[in-house]
C-alpha atoms as one frame of an Amber mdcrd trajectory, in Angstrom:
protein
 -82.693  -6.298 163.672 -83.334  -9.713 162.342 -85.297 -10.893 159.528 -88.326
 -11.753 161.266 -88.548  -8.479 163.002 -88.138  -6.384 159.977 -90.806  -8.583
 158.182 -92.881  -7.950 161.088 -92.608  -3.903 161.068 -93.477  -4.099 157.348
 -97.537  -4.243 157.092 -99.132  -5.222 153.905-102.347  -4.768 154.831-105.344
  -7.020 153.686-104.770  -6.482 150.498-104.736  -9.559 147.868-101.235 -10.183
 146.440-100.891  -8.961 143.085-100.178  -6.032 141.345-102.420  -2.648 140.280
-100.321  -0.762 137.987-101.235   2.844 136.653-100.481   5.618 134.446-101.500
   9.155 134.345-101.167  10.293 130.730-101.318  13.351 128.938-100.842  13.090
 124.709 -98.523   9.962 124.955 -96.166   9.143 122.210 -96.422   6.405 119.284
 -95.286   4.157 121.740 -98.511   4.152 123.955-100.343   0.684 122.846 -96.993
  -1.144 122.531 -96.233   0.407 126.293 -99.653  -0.932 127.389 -99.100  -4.311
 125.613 -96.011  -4.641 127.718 -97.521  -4.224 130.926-101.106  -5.705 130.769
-100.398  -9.246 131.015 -98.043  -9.367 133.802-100.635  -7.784 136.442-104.002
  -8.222 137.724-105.404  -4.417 137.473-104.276  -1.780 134.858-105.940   1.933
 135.699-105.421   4.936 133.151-106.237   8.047 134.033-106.075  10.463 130.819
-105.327  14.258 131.611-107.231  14.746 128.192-110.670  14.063 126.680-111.689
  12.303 123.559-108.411  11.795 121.677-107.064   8.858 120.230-105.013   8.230
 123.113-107.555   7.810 125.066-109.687   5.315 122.973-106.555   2.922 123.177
-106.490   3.413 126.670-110.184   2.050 127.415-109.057  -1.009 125.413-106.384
  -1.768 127.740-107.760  -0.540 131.748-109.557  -2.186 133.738-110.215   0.871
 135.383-110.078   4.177 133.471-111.531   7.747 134.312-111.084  11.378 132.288
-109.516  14.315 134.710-108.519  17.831 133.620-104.704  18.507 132.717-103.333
  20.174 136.104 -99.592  20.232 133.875 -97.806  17.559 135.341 -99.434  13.925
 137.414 -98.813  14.238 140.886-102.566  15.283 142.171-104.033  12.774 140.589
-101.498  10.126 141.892-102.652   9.547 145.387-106.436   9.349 144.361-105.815
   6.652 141.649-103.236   4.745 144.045-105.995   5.370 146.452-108.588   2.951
 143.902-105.976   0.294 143.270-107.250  -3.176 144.914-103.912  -4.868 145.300
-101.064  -5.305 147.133 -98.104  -3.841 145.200 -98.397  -0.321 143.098 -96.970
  -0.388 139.448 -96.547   3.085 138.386 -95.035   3.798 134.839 -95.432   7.000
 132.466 -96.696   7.190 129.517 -93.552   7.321 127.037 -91.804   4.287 129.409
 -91.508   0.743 128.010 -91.066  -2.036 130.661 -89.568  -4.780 129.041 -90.638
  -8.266 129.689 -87.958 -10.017 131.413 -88.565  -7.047 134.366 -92.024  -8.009
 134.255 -91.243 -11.862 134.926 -88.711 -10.915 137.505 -91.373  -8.615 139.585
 -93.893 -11.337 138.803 -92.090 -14.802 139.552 -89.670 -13.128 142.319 -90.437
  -9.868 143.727 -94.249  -9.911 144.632 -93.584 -13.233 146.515 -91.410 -12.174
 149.245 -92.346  -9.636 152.309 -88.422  -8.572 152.807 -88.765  -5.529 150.453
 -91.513  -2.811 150.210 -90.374  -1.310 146.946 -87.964  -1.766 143.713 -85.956
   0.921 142.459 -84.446   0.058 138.778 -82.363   2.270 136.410 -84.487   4.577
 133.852 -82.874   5.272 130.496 -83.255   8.171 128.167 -83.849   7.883 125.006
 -84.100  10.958 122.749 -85.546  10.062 119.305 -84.126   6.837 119.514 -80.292
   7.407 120.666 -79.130   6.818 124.104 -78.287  10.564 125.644 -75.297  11.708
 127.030 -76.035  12.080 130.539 -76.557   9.996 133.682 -79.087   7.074 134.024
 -81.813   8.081 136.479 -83.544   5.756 138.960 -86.605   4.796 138.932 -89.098
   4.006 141.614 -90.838   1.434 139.884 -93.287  -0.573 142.239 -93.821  -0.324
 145.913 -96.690  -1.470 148.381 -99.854   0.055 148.577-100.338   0.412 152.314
 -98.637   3.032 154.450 -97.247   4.865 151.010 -98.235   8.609 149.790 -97.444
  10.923 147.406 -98.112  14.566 147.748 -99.965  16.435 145.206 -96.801  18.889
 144.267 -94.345  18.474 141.419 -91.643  15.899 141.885 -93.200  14.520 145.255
 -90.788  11.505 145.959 -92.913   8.268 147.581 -93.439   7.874 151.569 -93.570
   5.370 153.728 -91.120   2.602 151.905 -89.461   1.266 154.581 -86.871  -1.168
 152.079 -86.253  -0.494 148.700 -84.885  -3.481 146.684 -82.508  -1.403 144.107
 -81.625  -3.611 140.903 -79.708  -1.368 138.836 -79.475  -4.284 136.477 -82.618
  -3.933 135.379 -83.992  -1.007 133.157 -86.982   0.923 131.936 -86.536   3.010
 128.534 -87.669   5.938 128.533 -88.465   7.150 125.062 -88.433  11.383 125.486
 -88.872  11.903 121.728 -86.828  15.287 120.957 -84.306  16.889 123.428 -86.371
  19.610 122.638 -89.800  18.490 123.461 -88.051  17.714 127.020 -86.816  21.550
 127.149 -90.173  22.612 126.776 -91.700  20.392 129.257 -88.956  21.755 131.962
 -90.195  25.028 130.987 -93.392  24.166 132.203 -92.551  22.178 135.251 -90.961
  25.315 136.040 -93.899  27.960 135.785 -96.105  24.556 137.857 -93.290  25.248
 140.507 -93.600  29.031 141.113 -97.697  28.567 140.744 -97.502  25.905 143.939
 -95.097  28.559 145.566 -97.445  31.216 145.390-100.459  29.141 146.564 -98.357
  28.207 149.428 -98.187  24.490 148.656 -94.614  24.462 148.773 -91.571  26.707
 150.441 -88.831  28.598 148.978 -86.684  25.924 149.896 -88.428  23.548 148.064
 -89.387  25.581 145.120 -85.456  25.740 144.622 -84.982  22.211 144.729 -87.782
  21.291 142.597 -86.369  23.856 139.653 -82.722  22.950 140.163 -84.018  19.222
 138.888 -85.802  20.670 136.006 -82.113  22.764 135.552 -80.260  19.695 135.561
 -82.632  17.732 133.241 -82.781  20.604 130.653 -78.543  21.573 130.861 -77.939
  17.876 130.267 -80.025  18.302 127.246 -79.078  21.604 125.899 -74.928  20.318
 125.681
């Protein structure tokens, strides 16, 4: 396939070029304005959708959207990802958590490089643990960072990877830090991911096959944490 071909089977849509970037949060860390500091300049539309009502968190967060709505806590983001991604009004999809700090030389490089070319319909980069501060013991993670809005979905089930990406540019070069607070804090929130997966079993949303997968990650993330 050349380079003009795969441009052409790429499709953009008619959506301006520029970047929405969200976050679903639910109680953030002490990091949360300095996270939203980061990321506000750098792109043309910042939605936050709080899984929590009338907390401080959320107060900071109304400084900082441009869009920004109130939804009940479902446990973990995923069915409220497609609906917000569904509201964004640009081109390429920022997504970031809560307790993640994108630095600003990423920023530049998705701003002065990446949204200007049509080769690649996402950007995977490295995501880095931190636990109270100190760099863990265990593997690096990637990260989907950004993608394009049209043609992409995510499911509303735990751990729902992103669709339609066609061509993902992966700089493992560049980082996001993840700041997890206490390896135990992380336990507990496997704990729950776990009871959210048997709860989508049940309801049918998901099969046995996936229900394994889906709580051998949460396995993984809380053995890494428990040596």
């Amino acid at each position: 396939m050349t380079y003009k071909e795969f441009n052409e089977g790429l499709d953009f849509g008619n959506f301006p070029n520029g970047i929405s970037a969200y976050c679903i949060f639910y109680k953030p860390g002490k990091r949360w304005e300095t996270i939203l500091k980061a990321v506000k300049p750098f792109v043309e539309e910042l939605i936050l959708v709080g899984q929590e009502t009338n907390t401080e968190a959320c107060e900071i967060a109304k400084k900082y959207a441009t869009q920004y709505w109130e939804t009940s806590c479902k446990g973990f983001p995923e069915p409220d990802r497609q609906p917000t991604i569904d509201k964004c009004k640009y081109r390429w999809i920022l997504t970031f958590d809560s307790d993640e700090l994108i630095s600003s030389p990423l920023m530049k490089f998705i701003r002065e490089r990446f949204i200007k070319q049509t080769k690649y319909d996402g950007l995977k980069v490295q995501n880095i643990s931190l636990f109270d501060d100190k760099q863990p013991h265990f593997e690096y993670c990637t990260k989907h960072l950004m993608y394009r809005k049209q043609g992409t979905l995510i499911k509303p089930v735990l751990h729902s990877q992103i669709e339609g990406v066609k061509n993902n540019l992966d700089m493992p070069q560049l980082v996001v830090l993840h700041y997890q607070g206490s390896a135990e804090k992380q336990i507990s929130k496997c704990d729950r991911y776990d009871k959210v997966a048997d709860k989508l079993f049940e309801d049918g949303l998901i099969s046995k096959e996936e229900l394994v997968n889906k709580k051998g990650i949460n396995s993984q993330s809380r053995g890494a944490m428990e040596r």
